[in-house]
C-alpha positions, 0 to 999 in steps of 0.5 A: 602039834601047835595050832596057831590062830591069828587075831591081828599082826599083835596078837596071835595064840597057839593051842597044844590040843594034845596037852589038854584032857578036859575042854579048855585051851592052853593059851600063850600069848605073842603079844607084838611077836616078842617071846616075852610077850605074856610079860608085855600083857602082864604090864599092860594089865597093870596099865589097864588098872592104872589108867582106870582112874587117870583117864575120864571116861569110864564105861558107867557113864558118859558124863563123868566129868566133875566141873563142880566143888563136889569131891567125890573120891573112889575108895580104895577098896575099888582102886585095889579091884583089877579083874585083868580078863574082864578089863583087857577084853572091855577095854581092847579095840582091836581091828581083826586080820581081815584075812581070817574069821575072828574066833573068840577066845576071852570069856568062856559062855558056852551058851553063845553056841547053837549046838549046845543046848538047855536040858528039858529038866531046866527048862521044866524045873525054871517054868513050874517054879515061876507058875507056882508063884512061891518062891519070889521072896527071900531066902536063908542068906545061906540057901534053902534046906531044899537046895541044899539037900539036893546039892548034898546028895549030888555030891555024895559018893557012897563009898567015901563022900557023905555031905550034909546039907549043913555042909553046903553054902549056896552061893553067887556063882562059883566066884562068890564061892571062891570069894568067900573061902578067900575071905574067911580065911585070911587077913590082910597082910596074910598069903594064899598060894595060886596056880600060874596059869591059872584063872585070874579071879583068885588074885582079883579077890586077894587083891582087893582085900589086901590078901598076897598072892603066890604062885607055885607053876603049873608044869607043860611037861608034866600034862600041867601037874604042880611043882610040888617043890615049888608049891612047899618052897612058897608056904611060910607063916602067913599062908592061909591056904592053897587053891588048886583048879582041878580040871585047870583053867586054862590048861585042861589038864586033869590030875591023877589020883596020885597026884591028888594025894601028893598035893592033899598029903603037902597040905597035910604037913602044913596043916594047911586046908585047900580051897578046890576050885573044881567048877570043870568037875565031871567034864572030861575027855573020854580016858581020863578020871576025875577025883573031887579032893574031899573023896580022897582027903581023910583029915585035909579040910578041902572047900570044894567050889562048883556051880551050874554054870559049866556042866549044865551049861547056865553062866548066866544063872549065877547059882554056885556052892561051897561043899564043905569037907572037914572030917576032923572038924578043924573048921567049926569056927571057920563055919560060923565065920561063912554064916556071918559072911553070907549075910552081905549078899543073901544067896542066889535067887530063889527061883534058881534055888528051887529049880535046882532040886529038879535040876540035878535029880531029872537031868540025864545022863545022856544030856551030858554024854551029848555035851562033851561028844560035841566038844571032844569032836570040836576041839579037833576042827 
């Protein structure tokens, strides 16, 4: 059953909760009341990105009118940089349907809700390190040993999942994390293969860097599991590497076990590594299992993406990491390669580094419990 939110007489967005196992909404836009209306906000994007540098107000400064013999260009690096989401809602002026409450659906901060809370560990584990007043200076580009221990352990599964803390790269948030696996991986003029729908970041990052992107599609019929054909149809000499959103943003799909393997063992074949951007992780639906890729990858080197932002509801915090999985060691040189580039931004801020030891080790269970009850009641209102 459709549920059918009404922003004004252009914009109108339908929900299919009975598609969704994870707390995220599948969108389709009805742009102008036109069918192809996610094709009119695929050029108006581009539009956007146009327009950025034809017109001269810019949202930095009011001021930004040259009337002297200064020329001062943008480089190319800024012109190629487009992140639609971020620029389609900045620059969107929309007169809400008087009619109806306007609800909010273009960046995800759970922090804007009441209800939704801070865990004491956090609060606790933020306050001691201010007072303790050691942790105010730099830090490994990479991160801290200590926090890097702590997320290693986290992650960790006795069974079938052992991380070292070499094996972690602490990063800006879950984007730094995918930006980077996006970077040591592929040269301009090379391709990566995304997700469609998937979240828009991926190609804002290959974009930039003059990194094609691809799209195998994500199938409605199928609780938004990926074309498998379409996805081997799209691999040819240039492809660097495959990112998979498990749980999907923006479907709220969850995938099975199996069709993790199947999508592990088309990578194997391949010989390509998968870049898992799997920051929804552990947020699912009472009924559905969710699998990190590197617990059932036995030889595919998978570069798991993750942070704090969403399970321990802190976007704000910027503090993400890459888990690297490489059992048969086909990424030695690809790990000095992340070392190099981590040296462009140094890591997320100490405080965060040296709060986050407390804060996976003393937050509960139950904190987590109470969060996806609340979601699982509010999706359904």
């Amino acid at each position: 059953m459709k549920k059918k939110i009404i922003f004004n007489k252009q914009v109108q967005i339908f929900w299919h909760p009975s598609h969704s196992n994870s707390p995220l909404f599948s969108l389709s836009f009805l742009l102008q009341g036109k069918p192809n209306g996610s094709h009119q906000l695929d050029k108006h994007v581009n539009m956007l990105k146009f327009n950025s540098y034809k017109e001269k107000k810019y949202n930095l400064s009011e001021n930004s009118v040259n009337n002297s013999d200064w020329n001062i260009e943008v480089s190319n690096f800024a012109k190629s940089t487009c992140n639609p989401v971020r620029k389609l809602i900045e620059q969107m002026k929309i007169e809400p349907n008087p009619e109806y409450q306007m609800i909010a659906l273009s960046i995800g901060d759970p922090t804007v809700f009441s209800e939704i809370g801070k865990p004491e560990s956090v609060v606790n584990a933020i306050q001691a390190c201010i007072s303790e007043k050691k942790f105010d200076g730099y830090t490994p580009s990479y991160g801290t040993e200590a926090a890097r221990q702590a997320v290693a352990k986290y992650y960790s599964r006795p069974d079938n999942l052992i991380y070292k803390f070499t094996d972690i790269l602490l990063t800006n948030g879950c984007s730094q994390a995918i930006d980077l696996c996006i970077t040591v991986l592929a040269n301009r003029g090379d391709n990566i293969i995304i997700p469609k729908p998937g979240f828009s970041i991926y190609k804002t990052l290959a974009g930039t860097l003059g990194i094609n992107v691809k799209y195998y599609s994500l199938l409605e019929e199928n609780n938004w599991e990926i074309d498998l054909e379409e996805l081997e149809s799209m691999i040819d000499e240039k492809t660097r590497a495959v990112i998979v959103n498990n749980p999907s943003n923006p479907c709220g799909s969850v995938y099975s076990r199996e069709h993790l393997l199947d999508i592990i063992n088309l990578a194997e074949r391949y010989k390509l590594p998968i870049i898992a951007d799997e920051v929804y992780g552990d947020m699912v639906f009472p009924g559905n299992d969710f699998y990190y890729m590197s617990e059932l990858s036995q030889s595919v080197p998978i570069l798991s993406c993750n942070a704090l932002s969403k399970r321990f509801i802190l976007p704000g915090w910027r503090f993400g990491w890459i888990a690297i999985h490489d059992p048969k060691n086909y990424l030695s040189r690809v790990r000095a390669g992340f070392n190099d580039l981590t040296t462009r931004i140094l890591g997320p801020n100490s405080l965060a580094q040296a709060a986050v030891v407390e804060i996976l080790e003393k937050t509960p269970q139950s904190y987590f419990d109470s969060i996806m009850k609340i979601l699982s009641v509010s999706c359904f209102i």
